[in-house]
N, C-alpha and C positions, 0 to 999 in steps of 0.2 A: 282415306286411301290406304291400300295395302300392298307393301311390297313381297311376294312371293318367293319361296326358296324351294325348288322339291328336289331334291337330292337322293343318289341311289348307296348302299352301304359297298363301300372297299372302292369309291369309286372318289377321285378327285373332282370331277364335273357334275356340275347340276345345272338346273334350267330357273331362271329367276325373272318376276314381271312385275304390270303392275296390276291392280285390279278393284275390286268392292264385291263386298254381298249382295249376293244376289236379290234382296230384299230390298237393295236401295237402287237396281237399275231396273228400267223400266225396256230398256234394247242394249243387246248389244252390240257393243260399235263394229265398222269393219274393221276386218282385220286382229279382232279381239278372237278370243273363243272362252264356250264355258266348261270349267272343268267342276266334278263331282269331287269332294274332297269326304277322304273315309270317316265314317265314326271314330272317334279316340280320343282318350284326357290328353286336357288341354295345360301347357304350364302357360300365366298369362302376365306377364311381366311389365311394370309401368315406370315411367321414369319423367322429368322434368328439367329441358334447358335443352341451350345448342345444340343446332346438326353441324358436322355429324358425328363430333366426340362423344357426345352424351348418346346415342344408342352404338356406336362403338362399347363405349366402358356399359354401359347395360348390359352386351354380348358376354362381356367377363364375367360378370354377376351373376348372368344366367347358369353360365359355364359351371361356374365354381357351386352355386347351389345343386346343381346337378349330381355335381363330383360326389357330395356330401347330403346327397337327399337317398331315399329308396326308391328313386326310378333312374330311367337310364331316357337316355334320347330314344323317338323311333324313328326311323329311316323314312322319312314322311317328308311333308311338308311344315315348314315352317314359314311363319309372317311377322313382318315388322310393320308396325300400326301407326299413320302419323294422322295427325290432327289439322285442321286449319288453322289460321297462323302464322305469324313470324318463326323461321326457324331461324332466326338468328336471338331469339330474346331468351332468356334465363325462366321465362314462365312457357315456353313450348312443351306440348307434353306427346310423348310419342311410348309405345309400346313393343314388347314382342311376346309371338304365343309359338310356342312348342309342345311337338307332339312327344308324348312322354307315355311310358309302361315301365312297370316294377321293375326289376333289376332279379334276374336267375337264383 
């Protein structure tokens, strides 16, 4: 399952869901819609344990690699990856992917 963020630049509001690749549904529901998501590098970020501290502090880690990497966020969409599972056990593994471009 994927939780979705697509977010505009200078803007405090974004739109956030849930959803799956399209590769793994076969209809989709009422009430759903499908969106086209743009070509672009991917930051793909993994981590292991608790929801929902552990992709909380994940959000830091991405932050701070970001700070200190050669690309910058893009004003995109963004997704946080969870897995089936107890999200209460120390073995839960959940992800995030960020859309990313060099830095000016």
């Amino acid at each position: 399952m994927l939780g979705m963020c697509n977010s505009n630049a200078g803007s405090l509001e974004f739109e956030y869901g849930i959803g799956s690749l399209k590769e793994y549904c076969t209809k989709i529901p009422k009430g759903f819609k499908e969106i086209n998501i743009p070509e672009t590098l991917w930051g793909k970020f993994y981590t292991k344990g608790k929801m929902p501290i552990t992709i909380q502090n994940l959000w830091d880690e991405v932050i701070d690699w970001v700070k200190n990497s050669e690309y910058e966020l893009e004003t995109n969409y963004d997704f946080e990856c969870y897995s089936e599972g107890d999200t209460n056990s120390d073995d839960y593994e959940s992800g995030i992917w960020v859309a990313l471009k060099l830095k000016n």
